[in-house]
C-alpha positions in Angstrom: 0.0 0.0 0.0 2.9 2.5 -0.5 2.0 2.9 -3.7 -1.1 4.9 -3.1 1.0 8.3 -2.6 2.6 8.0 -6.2 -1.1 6.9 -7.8 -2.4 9.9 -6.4 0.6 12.0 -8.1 -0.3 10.6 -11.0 -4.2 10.4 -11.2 -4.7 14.1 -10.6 -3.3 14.9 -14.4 -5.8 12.5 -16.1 -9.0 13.5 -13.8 -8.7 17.2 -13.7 -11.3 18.6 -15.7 -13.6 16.5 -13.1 -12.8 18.7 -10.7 -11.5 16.3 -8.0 -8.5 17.7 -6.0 -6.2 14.1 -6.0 -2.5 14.8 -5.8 -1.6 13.2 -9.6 -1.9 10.1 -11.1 -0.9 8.1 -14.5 1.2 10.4 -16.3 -1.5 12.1 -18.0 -4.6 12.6 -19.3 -3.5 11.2 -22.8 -2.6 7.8 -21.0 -5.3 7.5 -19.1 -7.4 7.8 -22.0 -5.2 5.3 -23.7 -6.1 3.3 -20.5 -9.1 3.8 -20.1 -10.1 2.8 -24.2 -7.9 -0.4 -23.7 -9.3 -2.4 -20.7 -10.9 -5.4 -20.1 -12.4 -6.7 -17.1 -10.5 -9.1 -15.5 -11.5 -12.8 -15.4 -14.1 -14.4 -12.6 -13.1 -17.3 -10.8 -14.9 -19.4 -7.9 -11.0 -18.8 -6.3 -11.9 -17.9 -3.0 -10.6 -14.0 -2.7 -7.3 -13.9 -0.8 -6.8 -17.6 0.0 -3.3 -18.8 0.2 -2.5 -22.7 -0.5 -3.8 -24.9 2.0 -0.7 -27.6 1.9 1.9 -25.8 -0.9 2.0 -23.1 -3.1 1.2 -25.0 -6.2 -2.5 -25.2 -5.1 -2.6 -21.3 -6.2 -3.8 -20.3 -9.6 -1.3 -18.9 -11.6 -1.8 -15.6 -13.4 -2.7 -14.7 -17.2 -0.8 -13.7 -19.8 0.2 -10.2 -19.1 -2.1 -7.9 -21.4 -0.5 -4.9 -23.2 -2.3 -1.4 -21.8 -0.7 1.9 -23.1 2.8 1.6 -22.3 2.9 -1.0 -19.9 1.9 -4.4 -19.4 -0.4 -5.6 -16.4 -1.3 -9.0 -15.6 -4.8 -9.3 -14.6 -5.6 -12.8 -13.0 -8.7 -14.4 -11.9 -9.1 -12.6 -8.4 -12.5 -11.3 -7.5 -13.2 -8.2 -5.8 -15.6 -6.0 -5.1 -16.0 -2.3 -3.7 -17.3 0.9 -1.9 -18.8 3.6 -3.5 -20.2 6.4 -2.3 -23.0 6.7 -4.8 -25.9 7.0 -2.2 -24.4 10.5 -1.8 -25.2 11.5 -5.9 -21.2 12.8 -6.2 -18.9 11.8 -8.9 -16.1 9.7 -8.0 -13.4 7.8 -10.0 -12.2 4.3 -10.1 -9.2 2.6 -9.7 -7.9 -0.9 -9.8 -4.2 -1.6 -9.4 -2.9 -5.3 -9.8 -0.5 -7.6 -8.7 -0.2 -10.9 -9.7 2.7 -12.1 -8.1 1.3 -11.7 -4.9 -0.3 -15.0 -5.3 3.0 -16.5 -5.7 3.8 -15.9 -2.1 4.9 -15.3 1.1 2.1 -16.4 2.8 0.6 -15.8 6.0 -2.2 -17.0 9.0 -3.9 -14.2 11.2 -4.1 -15.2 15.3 -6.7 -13.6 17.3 -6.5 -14.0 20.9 -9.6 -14.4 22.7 -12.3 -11.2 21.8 -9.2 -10.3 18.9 -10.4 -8.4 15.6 -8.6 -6.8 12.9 -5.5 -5.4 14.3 -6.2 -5.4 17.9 -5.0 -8.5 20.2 -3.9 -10.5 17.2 -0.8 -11.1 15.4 0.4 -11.6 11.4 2.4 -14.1 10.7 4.2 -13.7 7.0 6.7 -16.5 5.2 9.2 -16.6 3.7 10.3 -12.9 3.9 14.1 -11.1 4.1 16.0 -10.7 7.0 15.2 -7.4 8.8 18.7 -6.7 10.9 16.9 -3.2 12.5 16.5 -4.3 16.4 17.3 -6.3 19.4 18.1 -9.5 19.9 15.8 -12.2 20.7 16.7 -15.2 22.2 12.9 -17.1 21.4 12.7 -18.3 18.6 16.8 -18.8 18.5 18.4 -15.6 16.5 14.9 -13.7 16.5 15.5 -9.7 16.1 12.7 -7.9 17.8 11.7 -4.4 16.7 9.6 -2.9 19.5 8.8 0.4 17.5 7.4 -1.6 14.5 6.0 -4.6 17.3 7.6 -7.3 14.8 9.5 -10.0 15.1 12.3 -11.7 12.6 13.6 -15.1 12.9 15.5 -18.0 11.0 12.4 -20.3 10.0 12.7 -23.3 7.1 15.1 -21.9 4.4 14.5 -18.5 5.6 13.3 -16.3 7.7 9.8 -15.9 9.6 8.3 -12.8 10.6 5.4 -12.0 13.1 4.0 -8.7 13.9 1.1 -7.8 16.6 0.0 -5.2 19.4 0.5 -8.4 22.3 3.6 -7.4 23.5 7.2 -9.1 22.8 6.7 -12.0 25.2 3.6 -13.3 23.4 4.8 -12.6 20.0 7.7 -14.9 21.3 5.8 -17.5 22.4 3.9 -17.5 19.0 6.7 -17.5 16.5 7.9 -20.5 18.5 5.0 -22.4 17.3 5.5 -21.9 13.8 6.8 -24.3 11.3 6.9 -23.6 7.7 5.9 -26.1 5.1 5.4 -26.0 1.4 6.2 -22.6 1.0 3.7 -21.3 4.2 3.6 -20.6 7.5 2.4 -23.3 9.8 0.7 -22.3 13.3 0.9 -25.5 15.4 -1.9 -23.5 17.9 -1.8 -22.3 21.6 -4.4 -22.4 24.5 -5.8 -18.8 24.4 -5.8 -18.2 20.1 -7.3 -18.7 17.0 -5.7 -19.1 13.4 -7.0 -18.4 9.9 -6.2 -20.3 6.8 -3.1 -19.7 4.6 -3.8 -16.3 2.8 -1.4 -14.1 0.6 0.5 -11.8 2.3 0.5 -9.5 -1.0 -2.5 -7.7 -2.6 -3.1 -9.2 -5.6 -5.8 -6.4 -6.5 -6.6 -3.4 -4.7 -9.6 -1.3 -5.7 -10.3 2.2 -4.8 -12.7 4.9 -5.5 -11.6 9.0 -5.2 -13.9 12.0 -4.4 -13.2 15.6 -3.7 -14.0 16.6 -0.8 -15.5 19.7 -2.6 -18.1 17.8 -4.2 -19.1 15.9 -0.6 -20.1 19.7 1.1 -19.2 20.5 4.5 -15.6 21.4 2.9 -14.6 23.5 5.5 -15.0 20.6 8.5 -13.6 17.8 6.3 -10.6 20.1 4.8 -9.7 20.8 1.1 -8.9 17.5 -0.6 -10.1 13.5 -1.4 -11.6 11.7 0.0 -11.2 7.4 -0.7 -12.6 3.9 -0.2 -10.8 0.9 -1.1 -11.0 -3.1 -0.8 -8.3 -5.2 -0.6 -6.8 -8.5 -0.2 -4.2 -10.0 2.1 -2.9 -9.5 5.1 0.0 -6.5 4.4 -2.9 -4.2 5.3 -3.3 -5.5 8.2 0.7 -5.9 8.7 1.2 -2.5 8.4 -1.7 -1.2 10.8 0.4 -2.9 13.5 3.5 -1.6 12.8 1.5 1.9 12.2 -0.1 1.2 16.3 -3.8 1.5 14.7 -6.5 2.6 17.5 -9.5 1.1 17.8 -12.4 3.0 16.3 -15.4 1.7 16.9 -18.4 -0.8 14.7 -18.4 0.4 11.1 -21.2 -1.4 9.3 -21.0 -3.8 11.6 -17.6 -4.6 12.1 -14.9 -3.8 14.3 -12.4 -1.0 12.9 -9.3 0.8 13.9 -8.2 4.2 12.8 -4.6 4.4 11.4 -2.4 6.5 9.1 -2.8 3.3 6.6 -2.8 3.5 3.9 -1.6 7.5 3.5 -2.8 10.5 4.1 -4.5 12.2 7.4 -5.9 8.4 8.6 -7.9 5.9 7.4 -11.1 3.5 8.7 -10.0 0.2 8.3 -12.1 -3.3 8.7 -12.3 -7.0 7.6 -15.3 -7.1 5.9 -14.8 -10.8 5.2 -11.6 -13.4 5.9 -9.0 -12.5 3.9 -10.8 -9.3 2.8 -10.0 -5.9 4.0 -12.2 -2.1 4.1 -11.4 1.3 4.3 -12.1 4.8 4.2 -9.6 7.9 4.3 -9.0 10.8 3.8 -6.2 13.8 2.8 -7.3 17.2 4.4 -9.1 16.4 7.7 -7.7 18.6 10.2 -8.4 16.3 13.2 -8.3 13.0 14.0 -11.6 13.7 16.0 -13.4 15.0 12.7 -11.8 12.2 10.7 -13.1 9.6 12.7 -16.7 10.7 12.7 -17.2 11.8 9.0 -15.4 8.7 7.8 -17.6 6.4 9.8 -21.2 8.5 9.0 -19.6 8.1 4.9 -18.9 4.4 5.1 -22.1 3.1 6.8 -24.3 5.3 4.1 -21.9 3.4 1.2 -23.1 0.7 -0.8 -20.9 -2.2 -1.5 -20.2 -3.4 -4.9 -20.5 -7.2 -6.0 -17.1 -8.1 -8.7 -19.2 -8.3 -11.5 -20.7 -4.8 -10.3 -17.1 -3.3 -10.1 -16.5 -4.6 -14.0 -19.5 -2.6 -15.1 -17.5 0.8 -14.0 -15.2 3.1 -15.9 -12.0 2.5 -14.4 -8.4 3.1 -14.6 -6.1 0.1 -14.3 -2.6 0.0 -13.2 0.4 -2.2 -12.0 1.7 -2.5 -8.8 5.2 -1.5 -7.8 7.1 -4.3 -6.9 7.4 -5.7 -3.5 
């Protein structure tokens, strides 16, 4: 999700003369047109969204053919996804849909929740294989662990190489967590502990992210919710997730109907985050809220009056499609 600063610098020079204030995206408004005349939806799939292998890595679907668009190529595989759009509201807003393919080629990783746990609060990420993260102190369990206490993650020696877990349960449980994974086929396994609850294998990687923009401008009230955008996304994964620990998330509250936590995830003044279903993640943020206290509130009231869009709903939009950076 790092990405989302440089799609806003370029989506602003293809959707200015739509008034919305974004901060530049795509090069262009030639090619976004280019974009925008070449697309095709991607491919359906009963794949469930998000699921990792459930004994190796060769259970995963592998992606298409990668599809010439404008300059660039993007590889759109058989992931779907849905969204959240603001269109009970009557403002324009613009779509976006950035892929990545080789998420689904790994690492891997399996959410714990300790008991009355929810989407990053008392619960943990565990992600394999990744690099070695050398920022830290030494951790004695597991055996040559580093433990970064301002990100809450852990590093360790696992299989062929290294493990990583990252949480808001403190070192000591984190510890005692990592020591009860094994990795096999390519994935993390979580052998279980009295007290917690694992997922299923899921990608760690997004494979496809979609968004939707609107000026703040065209949703009134400009002067409480600041000069700017305002966006919803749904994702896949657990990197979201990931990074709202290391980013010390707050809770926030039930928006529609699920636990959330405010966090500066993924960019701008703060986001609503949520699972809205295993594997799948929410949000709602904002650039140009002035408070967090004003952020909170207006994001919530705008994502419990959205509507949710079905995958073959989200194919029916005008949308601009791009590639992920790499990971």
């Amino acid at each position: 999700m790092d990405d989302l600063t440089e799609v806003d610098s370029r989506f602003e020079r293809s959707t200015r003369s739509s008034g919305l204030t974004f901060v530049g995206f795509l090069g262009g408004a030639v090619l976004a047109a280019m974009l925008l005349g070449q697309l095709t939806d991607p491919a359906t799939s009963p794949k469930t969204p998000g699921a990792g292998p459930t004994n190796n890595a060769s259970a995963l679907l592998g992606p298409e053919p990668p599809k010439p668009i404008g300059v660039e190529s993007i590889m759109e595989c058989p992931v779907p996804l849905g969204g959240l759009v603001l269109d009970p509201l009557r403002v324009p807003g613009s779509a976006l849909e950035r892929w990545d393919c080789e998420a689904l080629n790994g690492p891997y990783s399996v959410v714990i929740r300790a008991a009355g746990g929810h989407f990053g609060v008392h619960s943990a990420v565990v992600t394999y294989p990744v690099g070695f993260t050398g920022s830290g102190v030494p951790s004695t369990k597991p055996p040559d662990g580093v433990w970064n206490p301002g990100t809450q993650k852990l590093t360790w020696p696992l299989g062929s190489s290294y493990g990583q877990i990252v949480g808001d349960l403190g070192q000591t449980t984190l510890e005692n967590l990592a020591a009860r994974v094994t990795a096999g086929g390519g994935a993390p396994n979580f052998l279980g502990l009295k007290g917690f609850v694992a997922s299923d294998v899921i990608n760690y990687g997004p494979p496809l992210v979609h968004e939707m923009r609107y000026s703040t401008d065209n949703l009134g009230q400009a002067g409480l919710r600041g000069s700017g955008l305002i966006y919803t996304g749904v994702t896949l994964g657990t990197s979201f997730e990931t990074l709202v620990f290391e980013a010390r998330a707050k809770p926030a509250g039930i928006v529609r109907g699920k636990m959330a936590v405010f966090s500066s995830v993924p960019s701008g003044n703060g986001a609503l985050a949520w699972e809205s279903s295993p594997g799948e993640v929410s949000y709602i943020g904002t650039e140009g809220m002035a408070t967090r206290a004003n952020a909170v509130e207006t994001l919530r009231a705008l994502a419990n009056s959205a509507r949710v869009l079905t995958p073959r709903q989200w194919e029916t939009k005008d949308r601009f499609s791009v590639k992920a950076h790499p990971r």
